[in-house]
N, C-alpha and C positions, 0 to 999 in steps of 0.2 A: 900201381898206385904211386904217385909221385908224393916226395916227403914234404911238404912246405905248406903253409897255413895260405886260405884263401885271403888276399889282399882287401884291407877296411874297406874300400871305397866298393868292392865289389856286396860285400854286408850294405853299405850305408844303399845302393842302388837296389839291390836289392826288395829289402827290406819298403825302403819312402816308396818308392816309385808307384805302387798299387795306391797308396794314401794320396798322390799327388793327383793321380789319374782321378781315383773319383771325388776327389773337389772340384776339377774342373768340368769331371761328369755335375755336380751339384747347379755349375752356374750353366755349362750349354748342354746337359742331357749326353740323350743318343750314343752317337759314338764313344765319345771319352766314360762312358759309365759302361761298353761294353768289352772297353781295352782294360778297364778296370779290372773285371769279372774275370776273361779270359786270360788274362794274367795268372791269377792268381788258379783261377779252373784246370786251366788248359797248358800255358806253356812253360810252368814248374814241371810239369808231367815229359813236357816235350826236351827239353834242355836234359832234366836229369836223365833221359835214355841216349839222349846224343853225346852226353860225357859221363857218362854213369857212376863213375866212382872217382875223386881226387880225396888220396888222405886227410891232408890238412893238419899236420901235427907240426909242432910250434917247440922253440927249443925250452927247456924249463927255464923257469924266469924270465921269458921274450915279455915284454910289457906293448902294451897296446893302448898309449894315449888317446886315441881317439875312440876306442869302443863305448864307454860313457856317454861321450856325445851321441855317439847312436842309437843309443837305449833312449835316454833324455827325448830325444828329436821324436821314437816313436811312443813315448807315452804322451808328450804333446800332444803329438797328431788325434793319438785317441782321445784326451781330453778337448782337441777342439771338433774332431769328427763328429761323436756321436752328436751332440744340440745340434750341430748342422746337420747330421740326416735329421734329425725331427723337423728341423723347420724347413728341410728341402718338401719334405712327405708331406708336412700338414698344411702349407700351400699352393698353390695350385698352378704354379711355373711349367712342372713338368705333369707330363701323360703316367698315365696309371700304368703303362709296361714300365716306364724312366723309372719310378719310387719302385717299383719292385726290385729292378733289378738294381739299386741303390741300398734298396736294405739287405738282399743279398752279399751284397760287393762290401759294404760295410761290414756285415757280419762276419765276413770271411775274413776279411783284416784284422778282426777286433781277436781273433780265435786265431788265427793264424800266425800273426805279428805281431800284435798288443799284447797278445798272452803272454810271449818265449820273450816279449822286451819287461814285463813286469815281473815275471818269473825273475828274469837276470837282475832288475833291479830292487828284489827283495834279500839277493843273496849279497850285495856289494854292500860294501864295509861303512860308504858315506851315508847321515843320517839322511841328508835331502832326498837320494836317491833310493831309500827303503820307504820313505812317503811318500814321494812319485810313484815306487809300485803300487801301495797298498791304494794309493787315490786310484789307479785303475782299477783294479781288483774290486771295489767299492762302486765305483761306479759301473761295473759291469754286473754289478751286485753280487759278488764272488769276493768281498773283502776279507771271507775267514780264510779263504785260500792262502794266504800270508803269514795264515798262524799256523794251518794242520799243515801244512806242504813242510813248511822250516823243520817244526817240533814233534809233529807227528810222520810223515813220511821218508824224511830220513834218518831218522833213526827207526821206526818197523819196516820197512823197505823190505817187498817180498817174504813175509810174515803174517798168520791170520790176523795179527794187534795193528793193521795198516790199512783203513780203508779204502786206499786207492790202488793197491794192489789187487789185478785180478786172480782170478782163480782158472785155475784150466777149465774148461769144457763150460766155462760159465760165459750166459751170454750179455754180449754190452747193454741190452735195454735191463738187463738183472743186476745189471754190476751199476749203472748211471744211478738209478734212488740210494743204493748203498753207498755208495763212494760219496753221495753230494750229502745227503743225513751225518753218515759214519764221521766225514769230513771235519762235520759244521760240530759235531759234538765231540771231538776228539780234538778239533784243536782248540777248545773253549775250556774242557777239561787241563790240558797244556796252561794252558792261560794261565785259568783257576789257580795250577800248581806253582806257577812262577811266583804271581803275587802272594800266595801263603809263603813259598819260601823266603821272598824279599821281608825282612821285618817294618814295620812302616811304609809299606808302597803306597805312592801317591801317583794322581795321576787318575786321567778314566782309564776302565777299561778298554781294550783295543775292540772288543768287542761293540763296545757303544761304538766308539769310533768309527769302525766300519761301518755300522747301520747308520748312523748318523750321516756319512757319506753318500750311502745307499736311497734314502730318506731323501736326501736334499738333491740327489741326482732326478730322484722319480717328479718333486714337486718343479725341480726346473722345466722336465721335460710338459708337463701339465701347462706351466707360463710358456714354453714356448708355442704350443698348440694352441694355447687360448687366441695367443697374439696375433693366430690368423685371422679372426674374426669368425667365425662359422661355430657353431651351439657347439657342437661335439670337438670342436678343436683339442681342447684338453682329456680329454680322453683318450684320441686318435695319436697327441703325442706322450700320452703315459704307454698305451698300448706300442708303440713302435718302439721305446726305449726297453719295454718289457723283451718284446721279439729278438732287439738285437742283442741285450745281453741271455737270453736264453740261447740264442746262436752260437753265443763267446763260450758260454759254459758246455755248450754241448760238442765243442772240439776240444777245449780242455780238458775235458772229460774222455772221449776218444784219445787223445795221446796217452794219457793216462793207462787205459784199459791197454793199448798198444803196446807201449813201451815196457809193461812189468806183465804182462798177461803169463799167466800160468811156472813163471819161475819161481821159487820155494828155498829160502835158508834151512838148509839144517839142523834140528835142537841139538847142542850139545850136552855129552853128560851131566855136566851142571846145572844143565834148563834153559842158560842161556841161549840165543841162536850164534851161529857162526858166523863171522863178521861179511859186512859185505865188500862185494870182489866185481870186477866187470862182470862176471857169467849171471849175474842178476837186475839186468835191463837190455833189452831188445834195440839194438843201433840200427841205423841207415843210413850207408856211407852216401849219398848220391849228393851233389855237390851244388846243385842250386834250390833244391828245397831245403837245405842247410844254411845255406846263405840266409833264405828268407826268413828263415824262422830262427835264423841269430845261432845258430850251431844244435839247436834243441835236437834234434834226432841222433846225437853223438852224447846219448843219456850213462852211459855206464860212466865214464869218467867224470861228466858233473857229477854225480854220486860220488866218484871217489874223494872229489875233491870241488868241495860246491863254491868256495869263493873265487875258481880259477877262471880269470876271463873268457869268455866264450868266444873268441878267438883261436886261443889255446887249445882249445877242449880236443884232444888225441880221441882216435879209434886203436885200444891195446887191441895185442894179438889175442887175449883168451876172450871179447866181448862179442856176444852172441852176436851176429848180423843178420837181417831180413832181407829180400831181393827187392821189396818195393821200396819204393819213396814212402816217406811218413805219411802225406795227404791218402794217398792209395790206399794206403794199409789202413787208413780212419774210412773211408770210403768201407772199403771190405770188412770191416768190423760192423759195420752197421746192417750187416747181412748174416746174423750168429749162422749160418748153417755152411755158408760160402766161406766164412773165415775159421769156421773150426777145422772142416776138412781142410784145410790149405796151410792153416799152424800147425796140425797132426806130425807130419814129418819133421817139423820143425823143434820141436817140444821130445820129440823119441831122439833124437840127433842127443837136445841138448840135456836128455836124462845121464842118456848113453855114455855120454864124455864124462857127466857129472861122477856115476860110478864107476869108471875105469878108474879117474882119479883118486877116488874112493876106497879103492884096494891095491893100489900103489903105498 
């Protein structure tokens, strides 16, 4: 494993290149919406086995002017993506395989790179850039994810009080109503408790905010369908912007269940848990599905330290690792019987070490 952090441009390529590909899948179809797809399908999967692992650790305090840019550039994309797939769908330019395989392609960008770029830009310090996330998040109709992720997931992180944390032996379509429910009421609770503490808060709630966002995404995509002219257009473009953010949420959701699956803090005698450490999120070193999704699979060190550029973000020596690529391992999660036996080993390993250290 060599020591040095993946090079921006290789992020900034990365990450656009799928978003570039299917716009101009939008205006000529066919090809370019297939190079889209299998991009993101296919040869994330293939790169990562032909270089499998590069560390990518960064010296503490290395700054990285330009990663901003790059978060910026893909929430863009996603706010100008999705009303374009609606209005790619709801007229009639392209053949009915082109619009599938577009809401596809989108989907997979919106979940795959729109998420880990709004994720990154909820945790950075600038205020522009924490309303760029939440505007994604909103319009992917996921705008509480901004609250319960911040206020609620890391601080219960691998804890029963953390909705997004799996459980062992439990399976992802058990864990998806709980995590997105659990989610949506624990960090509205969070909320609640900020503005009771603040004396005089003013301001909406973040929570209108979000829906309000959510609200005015669904009546766009409604005007954008109508403006095809055909009876059902608006309908046809509420139902596609439904589809693709139910796509987004359902890979966010996947990492999710992925990355924290069956790891467990310890109660201390106090009642407290035991603070959290890398050994409490599931990493994958492999080096260009990292790229793509902005370092997100190098998850124990954002936890340890969530405002550190994802750039930066180190794989330590004590953080669990998995052999697959993050996509894979969301792949195999959607199969509870194929992914429990295949964690099994993985989960007894990470007890194992857990209490050695334990009676040391």
């Amino acid at each position: 494993m060599t020591n040095r952090p993946l090079p921006m441009p290789v992020f900034a390529a990365a990450a656009l290149s799928p978003a570039a590909l299917l716009c101009l899948g939008v205006w000529a179809g066919g090809g370019w919406l297939w190079a889209g797809v299998l991009y993101m399908a296919v040869l994330v999967i293939v790169l990562d086995q032909l270089i499998p692992y590069v560390a990518g650790s960064a010296p503490e305090g290395a700054e990285f002017p330009a990663a901003d840019a790059v978060l910026v550039a893909v929430g863009l994309a996603v706010v100008a993506l999705m009303p374009l797939t609606v209005w790619a769908i709801t007229f009639e330019h392209l053949r009915t395989g082109e619009k599938l395989l577009l809401l596809f392609g989108t989907g997979a960008f919106l979940g795959q790179v729109g998420h880990p770029a709004a994720h990154e830009l909820i945790h950075r310090p600038g205020r522009l850039l924490y309303r760029l996330g939440v505007l994604v998040y909103a319009m992917m109709l996921l705008g509480h994810h901004a609250s319960a992720h911040r206020l609620v997931h890391h601080r219960a992180v691998a804890t029963p009080e953390d909705p997004n944390s799996a459980r062992a032996e439990e399976s992802f379509w058990h864990f998806a109503p709980r995590a997105w429910i659990g989610g949506f009421r624990a960090g509205k609770a969070a909320e609640d408790a900020r503005r009771t503490r603040r004396t005089g808060a003013k301001g909406l709630h973040p929570y209108t905010v979000y829906l309000g966002i959510s609200l005015a995404s669904l009546c766009a995509a409604a005007l954008i369908g109508a403006s095809s002219g055909t009876l059902a257009g608006a309908g046809l473009g509420v139902l596609v912007w439904l589809a693709l953010s139910a796509h987004a949420q359902l890979q966010q959701l996947l990492g999710d269940y992925v990355q924290h699956y069956g790891l467990t803090r310890a109660r201390l005698p106090d009642g407290r848990y035991a603070p959290v450490t890398a050994r409490h999120s599931w990493n994958m070193p492999h080096w260009f599905s990292s790229a793509l999704m902005l370092n997100a699979p190098r998850h124990s060190n954002h936890h340890a330290h969530p405002s550190r550029p994802y750039p930066a973000l180190l794989l330590e020596d004590d953080s669990p690792i998995l052999p697959w690529p993050l996509p894979v391992a969301c792949g195999m999660a959607m199969v509870p019987r194929l992914w429990r036996r295949r964690m099994r080993p993985h989960l007894k390993r990470w007890h194992s070490l857990n209490a050695q250290e334990a009676a040391q």
